[in-house]
N, CA, C, O and CB atoms as a CASP TS submission, in Angstrom:
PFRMAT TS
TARGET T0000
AUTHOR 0000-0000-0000
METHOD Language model
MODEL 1
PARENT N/A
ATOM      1  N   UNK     1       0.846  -1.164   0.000  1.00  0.00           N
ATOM      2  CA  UNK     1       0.000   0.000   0.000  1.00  0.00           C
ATOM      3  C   UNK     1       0.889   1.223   0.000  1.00  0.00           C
ATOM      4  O   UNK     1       1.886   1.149   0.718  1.00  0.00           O
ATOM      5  CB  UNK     1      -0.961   0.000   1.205  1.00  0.00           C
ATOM      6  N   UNK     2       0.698   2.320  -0.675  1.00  0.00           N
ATOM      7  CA  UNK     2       1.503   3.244  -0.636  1.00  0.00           C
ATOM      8  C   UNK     2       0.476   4.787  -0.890  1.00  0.00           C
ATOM      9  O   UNK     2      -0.522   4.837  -1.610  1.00  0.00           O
ATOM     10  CB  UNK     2       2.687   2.838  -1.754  1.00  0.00           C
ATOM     11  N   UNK     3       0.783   5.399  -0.465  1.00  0.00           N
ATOM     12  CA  UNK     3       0.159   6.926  -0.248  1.00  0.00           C
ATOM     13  C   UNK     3       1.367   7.749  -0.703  1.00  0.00           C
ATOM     14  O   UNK     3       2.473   8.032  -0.243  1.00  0.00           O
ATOM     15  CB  UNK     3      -0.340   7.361   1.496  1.00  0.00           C
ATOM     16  N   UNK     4       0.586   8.035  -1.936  1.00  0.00           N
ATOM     17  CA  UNK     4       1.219   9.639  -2.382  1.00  0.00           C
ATOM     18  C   UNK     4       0.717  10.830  -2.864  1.00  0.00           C
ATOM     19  O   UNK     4      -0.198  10.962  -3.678  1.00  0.00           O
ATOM     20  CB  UNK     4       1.991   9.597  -3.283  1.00  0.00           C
ATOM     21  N   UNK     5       1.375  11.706  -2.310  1.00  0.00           N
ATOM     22  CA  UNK     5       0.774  13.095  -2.912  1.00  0.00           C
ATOM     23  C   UNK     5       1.102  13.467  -3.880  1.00  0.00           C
ATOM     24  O   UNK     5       2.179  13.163  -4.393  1.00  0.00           O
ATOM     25  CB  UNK     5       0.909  14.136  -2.336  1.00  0.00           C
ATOM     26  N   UNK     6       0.271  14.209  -4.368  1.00  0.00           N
ATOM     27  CA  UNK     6       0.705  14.642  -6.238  1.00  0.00           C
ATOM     28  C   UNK     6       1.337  15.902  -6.025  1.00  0.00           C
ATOM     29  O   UNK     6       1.597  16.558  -7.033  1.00  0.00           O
ATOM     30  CB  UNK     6      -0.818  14.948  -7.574  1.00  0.00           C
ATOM     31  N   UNK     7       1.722  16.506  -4.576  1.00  0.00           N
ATOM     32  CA  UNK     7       2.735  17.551  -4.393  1.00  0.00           C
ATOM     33  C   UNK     7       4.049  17.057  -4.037  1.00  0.00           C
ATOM     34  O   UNK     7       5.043  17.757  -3.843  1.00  0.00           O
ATOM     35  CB  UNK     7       2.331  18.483  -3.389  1.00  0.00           C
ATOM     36  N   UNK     8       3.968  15.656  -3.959  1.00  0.00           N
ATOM     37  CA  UNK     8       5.342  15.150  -3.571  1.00  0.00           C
ATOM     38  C   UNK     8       6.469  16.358  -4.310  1.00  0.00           C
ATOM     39  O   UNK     8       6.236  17.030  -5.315  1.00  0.00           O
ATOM     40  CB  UNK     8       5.568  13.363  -4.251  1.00  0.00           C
ATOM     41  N   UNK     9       7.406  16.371  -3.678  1.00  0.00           N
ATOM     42  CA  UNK     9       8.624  17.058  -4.509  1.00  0.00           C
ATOM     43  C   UNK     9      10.347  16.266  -4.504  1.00  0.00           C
ATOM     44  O   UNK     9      11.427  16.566  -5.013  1.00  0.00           O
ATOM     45  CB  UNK     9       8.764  18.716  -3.732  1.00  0.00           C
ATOM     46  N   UNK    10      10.027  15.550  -3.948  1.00  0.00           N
ATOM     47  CA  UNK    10      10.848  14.574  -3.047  1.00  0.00           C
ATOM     48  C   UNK    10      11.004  13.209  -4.640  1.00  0.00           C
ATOM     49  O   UNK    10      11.840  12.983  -5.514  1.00  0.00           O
ATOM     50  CB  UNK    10       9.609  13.914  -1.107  1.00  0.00           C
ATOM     51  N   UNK    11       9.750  12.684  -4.267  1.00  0.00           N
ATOM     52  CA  UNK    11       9.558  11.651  -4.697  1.00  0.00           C
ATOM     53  C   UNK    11       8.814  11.589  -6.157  1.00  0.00           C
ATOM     54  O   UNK    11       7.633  11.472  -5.833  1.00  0.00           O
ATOM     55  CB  UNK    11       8.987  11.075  -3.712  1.00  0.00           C
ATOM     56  N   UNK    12       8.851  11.601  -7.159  1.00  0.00           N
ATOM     57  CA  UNK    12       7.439  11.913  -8.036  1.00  0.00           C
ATOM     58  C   UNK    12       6.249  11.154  -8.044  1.00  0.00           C
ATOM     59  O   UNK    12       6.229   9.923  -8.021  1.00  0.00           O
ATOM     60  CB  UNK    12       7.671  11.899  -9.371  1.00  0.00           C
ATOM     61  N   UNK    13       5.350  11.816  -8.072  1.00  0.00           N
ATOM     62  CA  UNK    13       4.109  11.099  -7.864  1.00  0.00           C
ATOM     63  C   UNK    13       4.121   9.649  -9.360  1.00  0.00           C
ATOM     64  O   UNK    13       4.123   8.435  -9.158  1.00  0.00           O
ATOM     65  CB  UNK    13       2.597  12.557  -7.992  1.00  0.00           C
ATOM     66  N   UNK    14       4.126  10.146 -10.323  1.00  0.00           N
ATOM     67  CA  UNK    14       4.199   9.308 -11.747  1.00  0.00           C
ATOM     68  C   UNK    14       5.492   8.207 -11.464  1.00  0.00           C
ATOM     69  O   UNK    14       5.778   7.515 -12.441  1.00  0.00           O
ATOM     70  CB  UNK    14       4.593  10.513 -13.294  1.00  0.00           C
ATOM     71  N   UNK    15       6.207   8.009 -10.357  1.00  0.00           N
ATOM     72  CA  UNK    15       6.962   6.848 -10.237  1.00  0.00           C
ATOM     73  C   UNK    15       5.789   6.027  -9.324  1.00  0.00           C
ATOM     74  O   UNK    15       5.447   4.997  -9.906  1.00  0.00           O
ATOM     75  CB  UNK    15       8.585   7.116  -9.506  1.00  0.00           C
ATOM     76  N   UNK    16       5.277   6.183  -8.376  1.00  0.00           N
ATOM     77  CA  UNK    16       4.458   5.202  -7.939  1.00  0.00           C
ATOM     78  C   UNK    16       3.025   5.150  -8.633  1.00  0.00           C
ATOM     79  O   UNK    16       2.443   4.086  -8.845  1.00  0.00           O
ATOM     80  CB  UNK    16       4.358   5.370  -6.520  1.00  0.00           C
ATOM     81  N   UNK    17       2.633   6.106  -8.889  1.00  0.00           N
ATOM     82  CA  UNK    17       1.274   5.718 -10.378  1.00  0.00           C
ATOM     83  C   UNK    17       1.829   4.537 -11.452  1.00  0.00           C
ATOM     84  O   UNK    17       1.118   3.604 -11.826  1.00  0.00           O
ATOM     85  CB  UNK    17       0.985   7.468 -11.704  1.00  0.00           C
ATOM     86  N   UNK    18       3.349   4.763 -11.918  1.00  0.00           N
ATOM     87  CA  UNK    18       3.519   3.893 -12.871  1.00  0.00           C
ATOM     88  C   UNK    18       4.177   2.437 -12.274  1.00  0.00           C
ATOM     89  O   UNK    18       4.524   1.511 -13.007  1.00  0.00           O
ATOM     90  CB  UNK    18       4.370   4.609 -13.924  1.00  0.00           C
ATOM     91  N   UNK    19       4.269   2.434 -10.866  1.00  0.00           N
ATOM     92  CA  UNK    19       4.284   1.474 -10.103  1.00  0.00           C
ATOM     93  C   UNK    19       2.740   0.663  -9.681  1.00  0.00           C
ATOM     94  O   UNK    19       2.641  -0.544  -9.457  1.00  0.00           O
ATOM     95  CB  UNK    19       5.004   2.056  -9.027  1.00  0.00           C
ATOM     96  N   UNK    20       2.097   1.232  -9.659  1.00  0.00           N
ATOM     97  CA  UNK    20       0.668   0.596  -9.186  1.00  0.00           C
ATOM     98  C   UNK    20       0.208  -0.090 -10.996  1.00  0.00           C
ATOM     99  O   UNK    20      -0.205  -1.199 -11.335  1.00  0.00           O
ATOM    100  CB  UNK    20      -0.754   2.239  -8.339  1.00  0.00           C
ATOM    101  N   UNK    21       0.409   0.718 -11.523  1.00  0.00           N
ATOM    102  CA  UNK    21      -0.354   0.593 -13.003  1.00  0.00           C
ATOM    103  C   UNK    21       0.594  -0.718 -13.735  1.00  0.00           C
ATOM    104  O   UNK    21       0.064  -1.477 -14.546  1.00  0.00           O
ATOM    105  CB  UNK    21      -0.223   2.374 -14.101  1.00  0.00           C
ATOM    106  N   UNK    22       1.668  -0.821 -13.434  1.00  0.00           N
ATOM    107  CA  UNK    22       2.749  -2.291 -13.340  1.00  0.00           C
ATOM    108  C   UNK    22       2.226  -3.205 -12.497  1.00  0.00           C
ATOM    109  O   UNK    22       1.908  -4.176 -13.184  1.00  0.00           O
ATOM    110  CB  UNK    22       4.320  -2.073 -12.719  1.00  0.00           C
ATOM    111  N   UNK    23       1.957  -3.407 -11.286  1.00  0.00           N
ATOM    112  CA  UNK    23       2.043  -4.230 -10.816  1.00  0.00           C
ATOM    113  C   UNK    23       0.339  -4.230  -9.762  1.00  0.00           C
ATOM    114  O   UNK    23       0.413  -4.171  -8.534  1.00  0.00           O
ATOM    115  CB  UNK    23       3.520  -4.178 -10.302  1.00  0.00           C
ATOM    116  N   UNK    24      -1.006  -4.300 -10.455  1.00  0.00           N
ATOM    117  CA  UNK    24      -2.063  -4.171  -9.589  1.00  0.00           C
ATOM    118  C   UNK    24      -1.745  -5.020  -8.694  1.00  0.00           C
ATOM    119  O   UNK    24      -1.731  -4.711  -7.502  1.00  0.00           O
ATOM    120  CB  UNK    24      -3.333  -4.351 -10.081  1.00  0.00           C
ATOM    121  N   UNK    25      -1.308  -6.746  -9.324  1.00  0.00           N
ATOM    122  CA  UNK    25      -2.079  -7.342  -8.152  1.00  0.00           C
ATOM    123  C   UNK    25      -0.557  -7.364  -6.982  1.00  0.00           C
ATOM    124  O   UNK    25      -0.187  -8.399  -6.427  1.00  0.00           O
ATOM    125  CB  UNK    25      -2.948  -9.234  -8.657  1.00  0.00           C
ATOM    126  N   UNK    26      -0.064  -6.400  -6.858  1.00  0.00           N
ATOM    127  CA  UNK    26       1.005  -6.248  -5.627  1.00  0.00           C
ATOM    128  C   UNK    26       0.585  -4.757  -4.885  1.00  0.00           C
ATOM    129  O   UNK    26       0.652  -4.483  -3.687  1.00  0.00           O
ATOM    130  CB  UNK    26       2.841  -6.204  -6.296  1.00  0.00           C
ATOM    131  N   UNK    27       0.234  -4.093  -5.757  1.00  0.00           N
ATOM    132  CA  UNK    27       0.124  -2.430  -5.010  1.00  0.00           C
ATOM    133  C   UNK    27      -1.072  -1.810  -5.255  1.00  0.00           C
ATOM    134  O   UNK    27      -1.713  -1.978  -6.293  1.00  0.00           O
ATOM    135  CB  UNK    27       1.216  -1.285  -5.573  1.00  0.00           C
ATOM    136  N   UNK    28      -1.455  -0.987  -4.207  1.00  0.00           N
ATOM    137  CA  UNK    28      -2.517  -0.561  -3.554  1.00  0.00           C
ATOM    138  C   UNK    28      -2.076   1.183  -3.617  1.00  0.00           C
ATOM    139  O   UNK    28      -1.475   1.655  -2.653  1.00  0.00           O
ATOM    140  CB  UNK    28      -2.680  -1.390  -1.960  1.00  0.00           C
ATOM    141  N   UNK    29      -2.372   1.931  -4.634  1.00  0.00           N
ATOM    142  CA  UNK    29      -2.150   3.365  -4.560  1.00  0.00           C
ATOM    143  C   UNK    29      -2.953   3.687  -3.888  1.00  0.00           C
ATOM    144  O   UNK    29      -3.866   2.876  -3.735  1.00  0.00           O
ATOM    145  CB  UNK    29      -2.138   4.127  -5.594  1.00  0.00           C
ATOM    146  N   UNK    30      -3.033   4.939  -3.187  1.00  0.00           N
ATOM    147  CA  UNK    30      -4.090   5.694  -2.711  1.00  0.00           C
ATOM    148  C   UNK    30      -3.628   7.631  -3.275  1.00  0.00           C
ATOM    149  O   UNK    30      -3.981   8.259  -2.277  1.00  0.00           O
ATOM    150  CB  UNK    30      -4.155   5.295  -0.739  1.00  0.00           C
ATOM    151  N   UNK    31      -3.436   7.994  -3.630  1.00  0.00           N
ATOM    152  CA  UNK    31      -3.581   9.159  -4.131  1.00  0.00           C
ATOM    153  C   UNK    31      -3.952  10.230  -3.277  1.00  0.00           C
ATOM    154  O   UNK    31      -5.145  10.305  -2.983  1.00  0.00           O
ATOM    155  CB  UNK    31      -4.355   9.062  -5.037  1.00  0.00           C
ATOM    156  N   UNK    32      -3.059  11.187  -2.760  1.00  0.00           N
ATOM    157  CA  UNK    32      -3.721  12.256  -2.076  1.00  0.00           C
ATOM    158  C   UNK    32      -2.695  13.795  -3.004  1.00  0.00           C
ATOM    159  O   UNK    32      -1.559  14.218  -3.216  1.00  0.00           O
ATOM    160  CB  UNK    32      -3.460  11.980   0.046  1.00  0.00           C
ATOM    161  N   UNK    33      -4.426  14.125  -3.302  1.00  0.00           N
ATOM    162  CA  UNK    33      -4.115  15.600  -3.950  1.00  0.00           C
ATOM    163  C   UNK    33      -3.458  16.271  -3.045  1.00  0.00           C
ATOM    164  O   UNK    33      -3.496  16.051  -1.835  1.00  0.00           O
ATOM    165  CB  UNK    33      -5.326  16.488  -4.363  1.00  0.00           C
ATOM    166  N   UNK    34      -2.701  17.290  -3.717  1.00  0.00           N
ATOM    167  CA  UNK    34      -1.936  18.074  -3.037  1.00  0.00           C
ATOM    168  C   UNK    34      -0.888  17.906  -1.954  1.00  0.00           C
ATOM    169  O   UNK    34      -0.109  18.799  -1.620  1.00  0.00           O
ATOM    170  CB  UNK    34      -2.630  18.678  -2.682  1.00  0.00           C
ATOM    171  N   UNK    35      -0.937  16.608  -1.401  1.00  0.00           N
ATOM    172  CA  UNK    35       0.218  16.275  -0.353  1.00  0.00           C
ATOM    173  C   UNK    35       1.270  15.755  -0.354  1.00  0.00           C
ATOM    174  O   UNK    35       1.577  14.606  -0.674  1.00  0.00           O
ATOM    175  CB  UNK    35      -0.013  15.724   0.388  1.00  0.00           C
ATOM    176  N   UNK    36       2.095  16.891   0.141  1.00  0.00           N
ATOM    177  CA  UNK    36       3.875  16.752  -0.058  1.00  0.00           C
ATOM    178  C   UNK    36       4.455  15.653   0.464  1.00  0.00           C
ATOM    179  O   UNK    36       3.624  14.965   1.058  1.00  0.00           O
ATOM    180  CB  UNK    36       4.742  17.876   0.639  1.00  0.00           C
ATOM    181  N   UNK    37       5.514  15.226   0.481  1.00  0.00           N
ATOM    182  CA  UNK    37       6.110  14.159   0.637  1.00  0.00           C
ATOM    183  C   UNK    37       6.073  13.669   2.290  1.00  0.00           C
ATOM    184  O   UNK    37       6.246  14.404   3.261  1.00  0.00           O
ATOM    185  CB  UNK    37       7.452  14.395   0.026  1.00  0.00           C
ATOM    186  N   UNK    38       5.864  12.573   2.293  1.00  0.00           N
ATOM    187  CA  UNK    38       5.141  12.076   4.149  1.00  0.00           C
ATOM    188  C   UNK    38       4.093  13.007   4.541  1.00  0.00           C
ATOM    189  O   UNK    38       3.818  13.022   5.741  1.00  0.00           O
ATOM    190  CB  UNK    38       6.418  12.259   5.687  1.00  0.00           C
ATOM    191  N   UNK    39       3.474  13.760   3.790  1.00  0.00           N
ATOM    192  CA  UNK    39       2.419  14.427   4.213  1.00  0.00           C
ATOM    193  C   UNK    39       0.529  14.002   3.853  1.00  0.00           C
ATOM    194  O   UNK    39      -0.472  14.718   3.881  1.00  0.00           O
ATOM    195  CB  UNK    39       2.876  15.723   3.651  1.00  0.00           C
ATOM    196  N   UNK    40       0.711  12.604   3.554  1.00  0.00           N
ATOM    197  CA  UNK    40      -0.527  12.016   2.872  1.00  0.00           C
ATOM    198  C   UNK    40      -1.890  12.101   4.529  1.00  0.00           C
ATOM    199  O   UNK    40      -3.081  12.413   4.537  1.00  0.00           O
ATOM    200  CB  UNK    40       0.040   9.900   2.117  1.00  0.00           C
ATOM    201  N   UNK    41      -1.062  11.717   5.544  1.00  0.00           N
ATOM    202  CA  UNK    41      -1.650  11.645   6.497  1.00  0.00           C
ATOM    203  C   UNK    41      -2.200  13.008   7.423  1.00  0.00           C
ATOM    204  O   UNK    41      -3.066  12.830   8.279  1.00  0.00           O
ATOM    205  CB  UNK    41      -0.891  10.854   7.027  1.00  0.00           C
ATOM    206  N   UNK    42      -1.599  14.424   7.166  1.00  0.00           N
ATOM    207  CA  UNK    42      -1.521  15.331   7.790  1.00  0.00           C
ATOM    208  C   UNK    42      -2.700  16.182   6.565  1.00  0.00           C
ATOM    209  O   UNK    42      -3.585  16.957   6.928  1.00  0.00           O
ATOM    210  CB  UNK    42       0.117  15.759   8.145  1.00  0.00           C
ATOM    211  N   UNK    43      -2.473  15.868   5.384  1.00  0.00           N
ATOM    212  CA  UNK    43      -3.464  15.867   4.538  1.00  0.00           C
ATOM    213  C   UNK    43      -4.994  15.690   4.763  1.00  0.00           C
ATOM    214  O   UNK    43      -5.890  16.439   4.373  1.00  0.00           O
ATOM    215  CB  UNK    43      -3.112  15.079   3.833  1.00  0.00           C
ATOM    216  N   UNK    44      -5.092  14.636   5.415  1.00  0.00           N
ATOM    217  CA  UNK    44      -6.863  14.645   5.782  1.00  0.00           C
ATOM    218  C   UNK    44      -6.517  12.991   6.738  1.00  0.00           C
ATOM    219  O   UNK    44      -6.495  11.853   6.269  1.00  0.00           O
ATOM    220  CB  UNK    44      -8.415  14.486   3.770  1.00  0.00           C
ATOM    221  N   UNK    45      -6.358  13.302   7.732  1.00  0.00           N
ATOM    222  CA  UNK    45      -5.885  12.039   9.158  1.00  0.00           C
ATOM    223  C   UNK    45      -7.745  11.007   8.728  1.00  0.00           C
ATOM    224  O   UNK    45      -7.947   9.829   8.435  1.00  0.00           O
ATOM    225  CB  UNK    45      -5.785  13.308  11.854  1.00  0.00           C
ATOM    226  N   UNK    46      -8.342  11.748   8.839  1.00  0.00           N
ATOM    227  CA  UNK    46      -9.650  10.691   8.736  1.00  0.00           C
ATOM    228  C   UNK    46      -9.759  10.040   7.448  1.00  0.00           C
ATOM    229  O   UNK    46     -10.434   9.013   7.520  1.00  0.00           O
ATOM    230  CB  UNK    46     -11.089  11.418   8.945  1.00  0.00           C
ATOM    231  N   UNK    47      -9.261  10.334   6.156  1.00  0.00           N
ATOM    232  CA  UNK    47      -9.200   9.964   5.093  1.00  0.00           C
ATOM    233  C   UNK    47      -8.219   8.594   5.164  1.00  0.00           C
ATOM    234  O   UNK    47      -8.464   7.432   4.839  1.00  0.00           O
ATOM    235  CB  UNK    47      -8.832  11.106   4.288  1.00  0.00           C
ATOM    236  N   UNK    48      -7.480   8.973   5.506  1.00  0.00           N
ATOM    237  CA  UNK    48      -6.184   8.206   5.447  1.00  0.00           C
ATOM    238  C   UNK    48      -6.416   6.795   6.186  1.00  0.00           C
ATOM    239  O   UNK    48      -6.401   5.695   5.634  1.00  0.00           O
ATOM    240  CB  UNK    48      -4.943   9.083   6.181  1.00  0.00           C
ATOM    241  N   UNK    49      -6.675   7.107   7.811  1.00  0.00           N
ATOM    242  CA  UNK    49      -7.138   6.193   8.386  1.00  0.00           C
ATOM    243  C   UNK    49      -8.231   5.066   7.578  1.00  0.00           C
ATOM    244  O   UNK    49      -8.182   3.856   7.353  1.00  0.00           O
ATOM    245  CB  UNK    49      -7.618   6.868   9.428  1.00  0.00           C
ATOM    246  N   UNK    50      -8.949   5.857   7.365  1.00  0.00           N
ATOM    247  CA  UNK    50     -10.255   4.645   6.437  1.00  0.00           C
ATOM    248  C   UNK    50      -9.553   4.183   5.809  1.00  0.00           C
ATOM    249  O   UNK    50      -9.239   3.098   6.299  1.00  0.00           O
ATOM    250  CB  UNK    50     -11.570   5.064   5.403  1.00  0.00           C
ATOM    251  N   UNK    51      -8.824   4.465   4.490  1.00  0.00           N
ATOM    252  CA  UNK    51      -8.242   3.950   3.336  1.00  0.00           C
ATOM    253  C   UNK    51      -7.249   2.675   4.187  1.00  0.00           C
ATOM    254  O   UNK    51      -7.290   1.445   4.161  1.00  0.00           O
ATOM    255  CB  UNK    51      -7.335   5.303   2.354  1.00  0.00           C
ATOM    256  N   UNK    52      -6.460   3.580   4.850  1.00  0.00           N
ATOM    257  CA  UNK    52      -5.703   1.987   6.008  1.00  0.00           C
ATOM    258  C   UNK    52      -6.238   1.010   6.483  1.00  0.00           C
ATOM    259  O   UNK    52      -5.907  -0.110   6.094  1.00  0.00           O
ATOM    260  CB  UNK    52      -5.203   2.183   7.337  1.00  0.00           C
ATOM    261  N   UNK    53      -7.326   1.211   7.571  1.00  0.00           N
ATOM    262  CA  UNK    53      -8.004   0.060   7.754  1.00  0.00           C
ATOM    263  C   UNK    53      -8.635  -0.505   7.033  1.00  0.00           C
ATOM    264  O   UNK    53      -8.721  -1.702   7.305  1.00  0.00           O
ATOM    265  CB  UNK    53      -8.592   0.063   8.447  1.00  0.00           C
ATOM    266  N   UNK    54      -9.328  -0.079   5.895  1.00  0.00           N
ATOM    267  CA  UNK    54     -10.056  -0.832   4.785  1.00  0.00           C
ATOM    268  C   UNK    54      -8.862  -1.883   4.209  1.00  0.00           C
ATOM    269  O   UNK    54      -9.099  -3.088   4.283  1.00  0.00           O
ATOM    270  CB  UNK    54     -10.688   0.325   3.497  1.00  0.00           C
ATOM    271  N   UNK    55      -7.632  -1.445   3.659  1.00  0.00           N
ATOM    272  CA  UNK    55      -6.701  -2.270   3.040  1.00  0.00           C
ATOM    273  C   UNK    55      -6.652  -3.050   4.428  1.00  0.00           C
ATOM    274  O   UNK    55      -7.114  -4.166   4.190  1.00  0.00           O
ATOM    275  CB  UNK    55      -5.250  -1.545   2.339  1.00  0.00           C
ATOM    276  N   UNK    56      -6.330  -2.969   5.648  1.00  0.00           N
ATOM    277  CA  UNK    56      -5.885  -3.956   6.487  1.00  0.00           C
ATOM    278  C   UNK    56      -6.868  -5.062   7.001  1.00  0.00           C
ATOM    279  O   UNK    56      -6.521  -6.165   7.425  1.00  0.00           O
ATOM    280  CB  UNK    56      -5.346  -3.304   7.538  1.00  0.00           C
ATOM    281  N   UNK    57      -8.426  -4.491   6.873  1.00  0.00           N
ATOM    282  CA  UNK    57      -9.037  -5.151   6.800  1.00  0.00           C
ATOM    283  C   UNK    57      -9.392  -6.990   5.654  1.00  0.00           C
ATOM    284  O   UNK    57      -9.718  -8.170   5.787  1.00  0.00           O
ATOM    285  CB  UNK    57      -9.554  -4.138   6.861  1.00  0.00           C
ATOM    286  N   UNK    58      -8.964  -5.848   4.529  1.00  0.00           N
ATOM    287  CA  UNK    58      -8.814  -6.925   3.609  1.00  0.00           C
ATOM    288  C   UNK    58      -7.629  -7.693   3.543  1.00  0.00           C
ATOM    289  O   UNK    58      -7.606  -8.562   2.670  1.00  0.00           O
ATOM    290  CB  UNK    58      -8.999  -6.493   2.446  1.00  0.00           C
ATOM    291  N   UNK    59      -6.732  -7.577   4.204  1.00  0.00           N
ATOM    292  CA  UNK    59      -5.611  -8.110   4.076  1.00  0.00           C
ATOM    293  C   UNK    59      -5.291  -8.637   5.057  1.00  0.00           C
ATOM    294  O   UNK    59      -4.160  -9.092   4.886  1.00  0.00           O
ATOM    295  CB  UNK    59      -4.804  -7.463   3.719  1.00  0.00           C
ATOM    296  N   UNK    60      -5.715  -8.879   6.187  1.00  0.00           N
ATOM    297  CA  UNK    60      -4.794  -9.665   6.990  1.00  0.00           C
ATOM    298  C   UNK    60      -6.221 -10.868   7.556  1.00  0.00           C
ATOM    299  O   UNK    60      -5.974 -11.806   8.314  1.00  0.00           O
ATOM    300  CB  UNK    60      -3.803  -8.489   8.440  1.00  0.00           C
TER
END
């Protein structure tokens, strides 16, 4: 599972888009507009959370 922001500046967002779009059945994008690099969570904390437990739900 990986969370990125499309403000990353760090990291580019289009390396893990073209990582998810390679490999569905391994990765789990979640996409957060506007949020800079480690900032997916500070971005919207209730968003994030759901999207986590939903994947962890299904996954473990």
């Amino acid at each position: 599972m990986l969370f990125h922001g499309t403000g990353d500046t760090v990291v580019p967002y289009a390396t893990s888009a073209e990582f998810a779009r390679d490999r569905p059945d391994k990765v789990t994008l979640v996409t957060v507009e506007g949020a800079s690099h480690t900032g997916a969570w500070n971005a919207d904390p209730d968003a994030y959370g759901k999207e986590l437990a939903a994947f962890l739900a299904q996954h473990t």
